[in-house]
C-alpha positions in Angstrom: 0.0 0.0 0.0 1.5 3.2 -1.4 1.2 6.6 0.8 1.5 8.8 -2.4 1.1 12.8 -1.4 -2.1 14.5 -3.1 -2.4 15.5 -6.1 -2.9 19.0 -5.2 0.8 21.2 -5.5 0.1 23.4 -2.3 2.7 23.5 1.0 2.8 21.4 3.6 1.5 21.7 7.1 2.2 21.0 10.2 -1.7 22.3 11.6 -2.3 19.2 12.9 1.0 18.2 14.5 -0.1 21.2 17.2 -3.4 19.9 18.1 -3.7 18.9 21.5 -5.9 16.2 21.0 -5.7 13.6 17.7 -9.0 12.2 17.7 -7.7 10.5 14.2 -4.4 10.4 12.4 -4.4 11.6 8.8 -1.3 11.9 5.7 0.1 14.7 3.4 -1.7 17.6 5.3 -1.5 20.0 2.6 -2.0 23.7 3.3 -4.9 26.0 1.1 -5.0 28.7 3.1 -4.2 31.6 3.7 -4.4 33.3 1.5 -6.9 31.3 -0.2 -5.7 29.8 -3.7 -7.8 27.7 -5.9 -6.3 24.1 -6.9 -5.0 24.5 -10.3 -7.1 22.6 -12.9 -10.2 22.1 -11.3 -13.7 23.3 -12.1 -14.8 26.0 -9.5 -18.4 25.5 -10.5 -21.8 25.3 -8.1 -23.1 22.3 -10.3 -24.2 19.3 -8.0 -23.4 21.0 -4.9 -26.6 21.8 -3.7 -26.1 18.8 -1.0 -22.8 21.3 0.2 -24.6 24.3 0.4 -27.5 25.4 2.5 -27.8 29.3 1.6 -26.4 31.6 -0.6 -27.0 34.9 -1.6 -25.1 37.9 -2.6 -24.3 38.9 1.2 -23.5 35.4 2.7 -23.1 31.7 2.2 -24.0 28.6 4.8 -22.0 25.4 3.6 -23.0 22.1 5.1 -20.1 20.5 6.9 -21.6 16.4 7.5 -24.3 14.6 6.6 -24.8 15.7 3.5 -25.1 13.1 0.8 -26.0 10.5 3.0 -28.4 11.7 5.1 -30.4 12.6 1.6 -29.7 10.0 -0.3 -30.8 7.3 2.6 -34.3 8.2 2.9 -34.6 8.1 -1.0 -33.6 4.4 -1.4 -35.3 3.5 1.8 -38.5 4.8 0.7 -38.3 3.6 -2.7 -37.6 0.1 -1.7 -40.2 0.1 0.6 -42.7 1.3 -1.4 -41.6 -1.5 -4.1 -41.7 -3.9 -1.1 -45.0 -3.3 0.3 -46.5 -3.3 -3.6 -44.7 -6.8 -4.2 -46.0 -7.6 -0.6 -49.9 -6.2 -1.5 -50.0 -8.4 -4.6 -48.9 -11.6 -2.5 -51.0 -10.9 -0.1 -54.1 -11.7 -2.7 -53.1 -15.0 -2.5 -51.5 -15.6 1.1 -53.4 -13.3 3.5 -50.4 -12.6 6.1 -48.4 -11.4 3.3 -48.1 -8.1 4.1 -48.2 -8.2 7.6 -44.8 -9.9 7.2 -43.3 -7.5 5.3 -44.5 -4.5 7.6 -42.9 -6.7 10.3 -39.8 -7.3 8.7 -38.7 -3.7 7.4 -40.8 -1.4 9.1 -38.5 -1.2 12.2 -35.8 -0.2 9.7 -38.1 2.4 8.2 -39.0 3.6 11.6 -35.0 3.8 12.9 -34.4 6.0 9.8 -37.1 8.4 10.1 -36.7 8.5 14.0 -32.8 9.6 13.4 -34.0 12.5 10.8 -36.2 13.5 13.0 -34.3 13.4 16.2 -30.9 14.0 14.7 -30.2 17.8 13.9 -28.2 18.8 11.2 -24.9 20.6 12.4 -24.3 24.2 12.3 -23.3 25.1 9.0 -20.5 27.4 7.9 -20.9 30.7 7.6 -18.9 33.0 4.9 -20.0 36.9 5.1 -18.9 38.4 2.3 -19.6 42.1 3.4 -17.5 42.0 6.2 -14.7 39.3 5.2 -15.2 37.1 7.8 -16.4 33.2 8.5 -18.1 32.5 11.0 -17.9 28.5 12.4 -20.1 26.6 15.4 -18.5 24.1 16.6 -19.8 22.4 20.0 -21.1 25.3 21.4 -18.5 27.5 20.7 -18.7 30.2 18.4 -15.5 31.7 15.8 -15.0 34.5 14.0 -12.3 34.4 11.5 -11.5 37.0 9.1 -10.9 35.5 5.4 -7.2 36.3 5.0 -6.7 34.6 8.1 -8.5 31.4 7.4 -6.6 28.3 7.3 -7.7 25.5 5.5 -5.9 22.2 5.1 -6.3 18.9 2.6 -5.2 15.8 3.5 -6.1 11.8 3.5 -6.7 8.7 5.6 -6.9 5.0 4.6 -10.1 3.4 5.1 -10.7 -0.5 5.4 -13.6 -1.5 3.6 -13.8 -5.2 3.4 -12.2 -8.4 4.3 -10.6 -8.7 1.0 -8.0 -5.8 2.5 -9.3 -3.5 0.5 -8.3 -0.2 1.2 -9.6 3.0 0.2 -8.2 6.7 0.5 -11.0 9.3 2.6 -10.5 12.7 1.8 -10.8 15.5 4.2 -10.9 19.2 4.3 -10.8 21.3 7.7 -11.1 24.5 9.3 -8.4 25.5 11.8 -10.0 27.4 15.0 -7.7 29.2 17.5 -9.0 30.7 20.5 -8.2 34.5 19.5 -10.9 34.0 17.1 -13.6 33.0 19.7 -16.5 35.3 19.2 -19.4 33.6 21.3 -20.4 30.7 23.2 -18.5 28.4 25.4 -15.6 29.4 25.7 -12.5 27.3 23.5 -11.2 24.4 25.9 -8.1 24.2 23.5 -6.1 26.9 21.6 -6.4 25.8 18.5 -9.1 23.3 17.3 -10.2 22.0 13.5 -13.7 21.3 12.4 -14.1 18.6 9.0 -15.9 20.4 6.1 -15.4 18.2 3.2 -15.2 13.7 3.7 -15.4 11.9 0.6 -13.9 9.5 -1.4 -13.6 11.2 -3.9 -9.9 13.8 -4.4 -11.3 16.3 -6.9 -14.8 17.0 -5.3 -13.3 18.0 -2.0 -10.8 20.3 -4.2 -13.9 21.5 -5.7 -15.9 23.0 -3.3 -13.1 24.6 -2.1 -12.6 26.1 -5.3 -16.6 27.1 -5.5 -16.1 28.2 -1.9 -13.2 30.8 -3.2 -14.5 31.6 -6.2 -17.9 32.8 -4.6 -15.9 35.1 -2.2 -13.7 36.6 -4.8 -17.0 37.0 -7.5 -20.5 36.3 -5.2 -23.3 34.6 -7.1 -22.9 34.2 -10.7 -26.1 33.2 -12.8 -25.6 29.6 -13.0 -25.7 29.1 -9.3 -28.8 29.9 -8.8 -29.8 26.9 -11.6 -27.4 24.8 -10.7 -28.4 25.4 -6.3 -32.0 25.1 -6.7 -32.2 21.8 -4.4 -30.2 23.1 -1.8 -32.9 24.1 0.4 -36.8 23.9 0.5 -37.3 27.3 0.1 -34.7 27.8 -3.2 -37.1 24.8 -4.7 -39.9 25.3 -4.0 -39.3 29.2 -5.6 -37.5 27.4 -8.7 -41.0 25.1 -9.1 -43.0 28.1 -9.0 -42.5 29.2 -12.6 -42.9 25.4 -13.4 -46.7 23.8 -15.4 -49.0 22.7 -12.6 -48.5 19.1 -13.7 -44.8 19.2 -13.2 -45.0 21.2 -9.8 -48.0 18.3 -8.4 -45.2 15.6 -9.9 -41.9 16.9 -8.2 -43.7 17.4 -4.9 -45.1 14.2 -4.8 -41.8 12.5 -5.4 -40.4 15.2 -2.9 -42.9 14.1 -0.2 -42.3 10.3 -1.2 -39.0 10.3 -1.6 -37.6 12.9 0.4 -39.8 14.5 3.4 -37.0 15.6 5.2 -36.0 18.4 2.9 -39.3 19.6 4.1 -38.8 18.8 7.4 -35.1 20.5 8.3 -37.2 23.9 7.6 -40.1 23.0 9.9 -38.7 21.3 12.6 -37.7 22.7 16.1 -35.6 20.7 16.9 -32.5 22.1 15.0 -29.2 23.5 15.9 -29.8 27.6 15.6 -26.9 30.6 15.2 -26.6 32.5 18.6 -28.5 35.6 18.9 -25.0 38.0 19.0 -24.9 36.1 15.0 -28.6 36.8 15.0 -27.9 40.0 15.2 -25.8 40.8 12.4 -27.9 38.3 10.0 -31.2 38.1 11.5 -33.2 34.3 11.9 -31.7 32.6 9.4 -31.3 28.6 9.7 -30.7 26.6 7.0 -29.3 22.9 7.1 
């Protein structure tokens, strides 16, 4: 097994070296920021990262640090193979009357579990990037950051990942936000001088260099046409607005699948149970929440 460096041709770091507190080793820490550079011969584009954002507009940006793909992409496949399975399950049932009572028995608790855990199980804070004032702002565990842009330091690097009994290996790719404590703007206060939250896992090398590049690219420009096309999903509200200019038969179609497939779009706006931005944030922004 070969621990090659990334691809990407920026400086090494040594960020993560000064942590107090490894919660997991990773290779070829690789520093992006500052100042903040895009990684040479990658798209900067906003196209399919409407699972990475969660607001944008020309005075700030939220990005969605976890959860992102899965947690969407779950309830999708669950759904639709239940709704396959309970179909198969109906027909049978014509002919063996208990049918579908052993289906609902079978997969219903895992239909349950995963509904119970969106419900239950907040999206985190996202990150915030103000463009009027040059400044991000990051929650992480109760405690609150204010960093100024030019100051922002952002770091690539890797771990291996087992993923069978085959020993098959697998590289994760990882993207974080360094925190210090003379940043602290809110909140509990920082236990540890400097701390790092993840804002990119994937296994994929040039996605994670990718929304970094979007990420830049939106501070240097703001919203370009595109985004707005290519973001539509990325909240209830942004679809629900691009639908609105859609025929009636197409807007009764995608809300149907929406509710069937994916509820919990709807329900990160609704719900109360969700992670909010202190009120000193509040302030400056106003209620804004998106997940």
């Amino acid at each position: 097994m070969k621990d090659s460096p990334l691809r990407c041709d920026f400086p090494e770091t040594d960020l993560e070296q000064q942590l107090e507190k490894k919660r997991y080793r990773t290779h070829g820490a690789r520093l992006a920021s500052p100042p903040a550079r895009k990684v040479a011969g990658v798209s900067d584009s906003s196209e399919d990262m409407d699972q990475g954002v969660a607001f944008i507009s020309e005075g700030f940006m939220d990005i969605r640090t976890a959860f992102l793909s899965l947690r969407r992409a779950i309830p999708a496949i669950i759904n639709l193979f239940m709704i396959i399975v309970l179909l198969l399950g109906w027909v049978v049932s014509l002919f063996f009357s208990k049918a579908l009572l052993g289906v609902l028995i079978a997969f219903g608790p895992v239909w349950v579990a995963v509904y119970l855990f969106e419900i239950f199980f907040p999206y985190t804070l996202p990150v915030r990037i103000d463009l009027k004032e040059g400044v991000v702002y990051i929650g992480h565990r109760g405690t609150f950051y204010r960093i100024p842009w030019d100051e922002l330091e952002v770091t690539f690097s890797y771990n291996w990942q087992y993923l069978g009994s085959g020993v098959v290996w697998e590289r994760q790719y990882y993207a974080h936000i360094f925190m210090r404590e003379k940043h602290y703007f809110c909140g509990k206060r920082p236990k540890m001088p400097l701390q790092r939250k993840k804002v990119f896992s994937g296994f994929k090398e040039e996605d994670m260099y990718r929304k970094w590049n979007f990420i830049v690219r939106y501070y240097n420009d703001g919203v370009v046409e595109k985004d707005i096309d290519h973001l539509a999903g990325m909240n209830f509200d942004s679809l629900r607005k691009d639908l609105a200019s859609s025929s009636i038969g197409k807007r009764i179609v995608e809300y149907s699948l929406l509710i069937l497939l994916i509820p919990t779009i709807i329900w990160s706006k609704y719900t109360p149970l969700k992670y909010k931005w202190p009120k000193e944030i509040e302030e400056i922004f106003g209620k804004i929440n998106y997940y």
